[in-house]
C-alpha positions as CSV (number, residue, x, y, z in Angstrom):
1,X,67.3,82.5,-5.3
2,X,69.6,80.0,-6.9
3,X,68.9,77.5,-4.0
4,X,65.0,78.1,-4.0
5,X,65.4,77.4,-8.1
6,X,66.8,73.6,-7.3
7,X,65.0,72.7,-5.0
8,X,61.9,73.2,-7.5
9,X,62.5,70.4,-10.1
10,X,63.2,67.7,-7.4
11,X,59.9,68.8,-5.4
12,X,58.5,68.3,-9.0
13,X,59.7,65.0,-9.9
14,X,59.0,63.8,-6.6
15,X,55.0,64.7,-7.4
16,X,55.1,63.7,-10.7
17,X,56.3,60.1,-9.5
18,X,53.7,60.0,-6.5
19,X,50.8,60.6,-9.1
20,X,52.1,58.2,-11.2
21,X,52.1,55.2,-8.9
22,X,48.1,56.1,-7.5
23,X,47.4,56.2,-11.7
24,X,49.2,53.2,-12.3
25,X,46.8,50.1,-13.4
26,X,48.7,47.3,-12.1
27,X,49.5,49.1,-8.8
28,X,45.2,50.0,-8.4
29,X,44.7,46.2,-9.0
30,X,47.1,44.4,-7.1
31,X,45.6,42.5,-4.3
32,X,45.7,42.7,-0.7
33,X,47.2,39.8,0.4
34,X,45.0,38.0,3.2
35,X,45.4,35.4,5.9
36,X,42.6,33.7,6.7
37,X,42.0,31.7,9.8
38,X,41.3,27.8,9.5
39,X,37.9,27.0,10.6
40,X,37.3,24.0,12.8
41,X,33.8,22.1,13.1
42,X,32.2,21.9,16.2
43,X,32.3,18.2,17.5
44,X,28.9,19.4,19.4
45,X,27.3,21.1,16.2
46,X,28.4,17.6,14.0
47,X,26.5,15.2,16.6
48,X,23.3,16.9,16.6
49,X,21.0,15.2,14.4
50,X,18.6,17.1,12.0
51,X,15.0,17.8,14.1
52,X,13.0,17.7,10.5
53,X,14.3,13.8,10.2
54,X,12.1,11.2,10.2
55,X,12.8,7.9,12.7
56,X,12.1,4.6,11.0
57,X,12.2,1.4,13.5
58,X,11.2,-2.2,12.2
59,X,7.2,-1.6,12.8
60,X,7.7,1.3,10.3
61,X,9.0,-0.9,7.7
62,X,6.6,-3.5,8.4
63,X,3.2,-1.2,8.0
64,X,4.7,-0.3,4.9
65,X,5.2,-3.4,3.2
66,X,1.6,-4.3,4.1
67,X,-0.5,-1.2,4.4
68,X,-1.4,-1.1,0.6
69,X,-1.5,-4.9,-0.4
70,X,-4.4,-5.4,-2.6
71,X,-7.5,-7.9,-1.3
72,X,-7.8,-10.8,-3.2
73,X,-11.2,-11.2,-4.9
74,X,-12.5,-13.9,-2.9
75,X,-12.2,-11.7,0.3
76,X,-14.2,-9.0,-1.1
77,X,-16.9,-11.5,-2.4
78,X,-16.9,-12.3,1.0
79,X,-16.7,-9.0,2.4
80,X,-20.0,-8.2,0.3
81,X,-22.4,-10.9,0.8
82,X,-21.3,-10.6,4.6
83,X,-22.6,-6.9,4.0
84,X,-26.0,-8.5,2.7
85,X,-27.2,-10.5,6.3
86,X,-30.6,-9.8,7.0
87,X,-31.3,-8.3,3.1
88,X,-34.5,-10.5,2.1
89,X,-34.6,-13.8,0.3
90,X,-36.1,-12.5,-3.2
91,X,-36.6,-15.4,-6.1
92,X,-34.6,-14.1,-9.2
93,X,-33.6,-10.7,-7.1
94,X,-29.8,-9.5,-7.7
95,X,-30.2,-6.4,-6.2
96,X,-30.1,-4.8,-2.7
97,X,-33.8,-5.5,-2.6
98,X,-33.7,-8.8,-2.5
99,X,-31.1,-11.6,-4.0
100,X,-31.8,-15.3,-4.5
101,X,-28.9,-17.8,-3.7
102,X,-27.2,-17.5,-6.9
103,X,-27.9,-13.8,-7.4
104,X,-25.3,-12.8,-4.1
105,X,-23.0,-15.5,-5.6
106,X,-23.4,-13.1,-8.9
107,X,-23.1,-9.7,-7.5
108,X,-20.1,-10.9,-4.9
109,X,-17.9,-12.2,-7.1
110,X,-18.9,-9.2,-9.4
111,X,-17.7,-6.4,-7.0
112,X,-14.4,-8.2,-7.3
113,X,-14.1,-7.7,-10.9
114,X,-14.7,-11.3,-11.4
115,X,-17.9,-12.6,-13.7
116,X,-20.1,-15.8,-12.8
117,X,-22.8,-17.2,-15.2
118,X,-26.2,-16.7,-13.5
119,X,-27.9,-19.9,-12.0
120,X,-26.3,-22.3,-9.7
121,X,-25.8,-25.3,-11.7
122,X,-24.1,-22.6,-14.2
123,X,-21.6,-21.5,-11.9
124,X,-21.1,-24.8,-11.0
125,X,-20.0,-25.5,-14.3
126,X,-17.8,-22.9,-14.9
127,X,-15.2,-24.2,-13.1
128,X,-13.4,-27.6,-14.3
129,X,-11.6,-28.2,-10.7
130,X,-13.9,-29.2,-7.8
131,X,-12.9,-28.8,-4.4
132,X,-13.9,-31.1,-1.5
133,X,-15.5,-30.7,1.3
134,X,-12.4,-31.5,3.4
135,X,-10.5,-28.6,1.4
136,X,-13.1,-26.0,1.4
137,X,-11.9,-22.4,2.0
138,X,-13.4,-19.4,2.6
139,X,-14.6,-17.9,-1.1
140,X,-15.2,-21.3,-2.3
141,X,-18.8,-21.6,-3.8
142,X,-20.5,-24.9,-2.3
143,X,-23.7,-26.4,-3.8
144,X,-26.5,-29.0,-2.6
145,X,-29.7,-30.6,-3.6
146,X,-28.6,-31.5,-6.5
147,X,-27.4,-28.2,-7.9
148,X,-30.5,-26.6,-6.7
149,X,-28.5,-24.1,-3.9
150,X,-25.7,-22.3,-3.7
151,X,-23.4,-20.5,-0.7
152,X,-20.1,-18.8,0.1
153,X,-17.5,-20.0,2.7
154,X,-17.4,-17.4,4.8
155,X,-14.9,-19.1,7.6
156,X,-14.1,-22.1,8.1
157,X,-17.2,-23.7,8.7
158,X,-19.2,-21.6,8.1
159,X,-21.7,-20.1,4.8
160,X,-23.2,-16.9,3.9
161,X,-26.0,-17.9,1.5
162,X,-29.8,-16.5,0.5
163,X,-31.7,-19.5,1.8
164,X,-35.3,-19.6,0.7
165,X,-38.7,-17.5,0.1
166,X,-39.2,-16.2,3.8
167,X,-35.9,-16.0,4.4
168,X,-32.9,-13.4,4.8
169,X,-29.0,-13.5,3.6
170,X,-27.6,-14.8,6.6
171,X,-24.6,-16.9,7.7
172,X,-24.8,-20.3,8.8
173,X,-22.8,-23.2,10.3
174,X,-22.2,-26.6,8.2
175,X,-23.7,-28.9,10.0
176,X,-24.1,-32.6,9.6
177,X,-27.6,-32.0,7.3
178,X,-25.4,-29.9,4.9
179,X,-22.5,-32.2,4.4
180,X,-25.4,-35.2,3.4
181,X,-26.8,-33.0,0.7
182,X,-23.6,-31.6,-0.5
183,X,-22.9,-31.9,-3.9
184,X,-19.2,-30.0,-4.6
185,X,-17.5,-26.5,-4.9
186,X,-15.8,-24.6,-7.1
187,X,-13.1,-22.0,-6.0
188,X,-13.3,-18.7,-8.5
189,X,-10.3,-17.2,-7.4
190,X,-7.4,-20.2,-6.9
191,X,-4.8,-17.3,-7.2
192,X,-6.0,-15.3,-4.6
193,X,-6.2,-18.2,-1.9
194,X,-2.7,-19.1,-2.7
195,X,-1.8,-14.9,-2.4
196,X,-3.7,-14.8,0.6
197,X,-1.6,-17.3,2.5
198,X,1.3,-15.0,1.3
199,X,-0.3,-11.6,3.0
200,X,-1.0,-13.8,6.6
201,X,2.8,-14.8,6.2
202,X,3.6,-11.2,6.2
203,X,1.2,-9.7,8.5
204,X,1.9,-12.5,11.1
205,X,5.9,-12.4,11.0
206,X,7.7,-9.9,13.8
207,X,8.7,-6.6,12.5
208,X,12.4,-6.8,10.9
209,X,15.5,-6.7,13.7
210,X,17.5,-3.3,12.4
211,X,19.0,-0.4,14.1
212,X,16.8,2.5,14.2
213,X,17.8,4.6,10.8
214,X,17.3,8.7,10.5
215,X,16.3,9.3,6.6
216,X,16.5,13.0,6.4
């Protein structure tokens, strides 16, 4: 009986002591320590380029720098009285009904955002520079008789104009009868000639020598 009576108060202690180290707040929260393994790229994974990229080569960058460049006005004139051939010759007419010579000069150079005076001799006035016939360019207004017609350089060459009663807008060649009874030009849109040359440059000239670039 004595020996059953000590062994009780060290079987005590010993639980007492177990239950306070589970209770204990500084044991519960003490970490785990880990090891963790270092991870190495794959050399294969690293190489592959993205599939949702996009390739760009030196065509690319060229159809971009001259997919949206604005016409100048005297290639739309052009562009619209071009679009006129074979609409009848209509004295006074401005419309697609009919136009007279200096009515398609009118409405032309109007659907470029640029505004003539009326008649002939009026839009011949307008314009303080003349231009030769040596330096004529297409979108240049020319003018014979006396002020009494008027037509567009279409091409080198070459008019579109609204001849006479009878007639339809067409385009003609300059021929020898022409240059006797030519009087001068005007050019509406200078700016645009000299922008023009510009845009050829850049549409003419080989796409840019560069590596092929990925832009993800």
């Amino acid at each position: 009986m004595p020996r059953i009576a000590m062994l009780t108060p060290a079987l005590a202690l010993a639980t007492t002591a177990a239950g306070l180290a589970v209770a204990s707040p500084a044991a519960a929260a003490a970490p785990t320590p880990v090891t963790a393994s270092p991870v190495t790229a794959s050399p294969v994974a690293a190489a592959t380029p993205d599939p949702g990229g996009v390739t760009l080569t030196g065509a690319d960058i060229k159809r971009a720098r001259t997919r949206d460049i604005q016409l100048p006005a005297w290639k739309l004139a052009v562009r619209y009285a071009l679009d006129k051939q074979g609409t009848p010759y209509v004295w006074g007419g401005a419309s697609r009904s009919g136009y007279d010579c200096s009515g398609l000069m009118l409405r032309a150079y109007q659907s470029a955002g640029i505004e003539l005076p009326r008649v002939a001799a009026s839009q011949y006035g307008a314009y303080s520079r003349k231009i030769a016939w040596k330096d004529l360019k297409p979108g240049d207004l020319v003018f014979f008789n006396g002020l009494g017609h008027v037509g567009m350089i279409s091409r080198p060459g070459h008019m579109v104009h609204a001849p006479r009663t009878g007639d339809v807008v067409k385009e003609e060649r300059l021929d020898a009868g022409r240059r006797a009874s030519f009087v001068g030009a005007v050019r509406p849109d200078p700016k645009g000639v000299k922008r023009w040359a510009h845009i050829r440059e850049l549409r003419q000239a080989p796409p840019p020598a560069m590596p092929v670039a990925t832009a993800l």
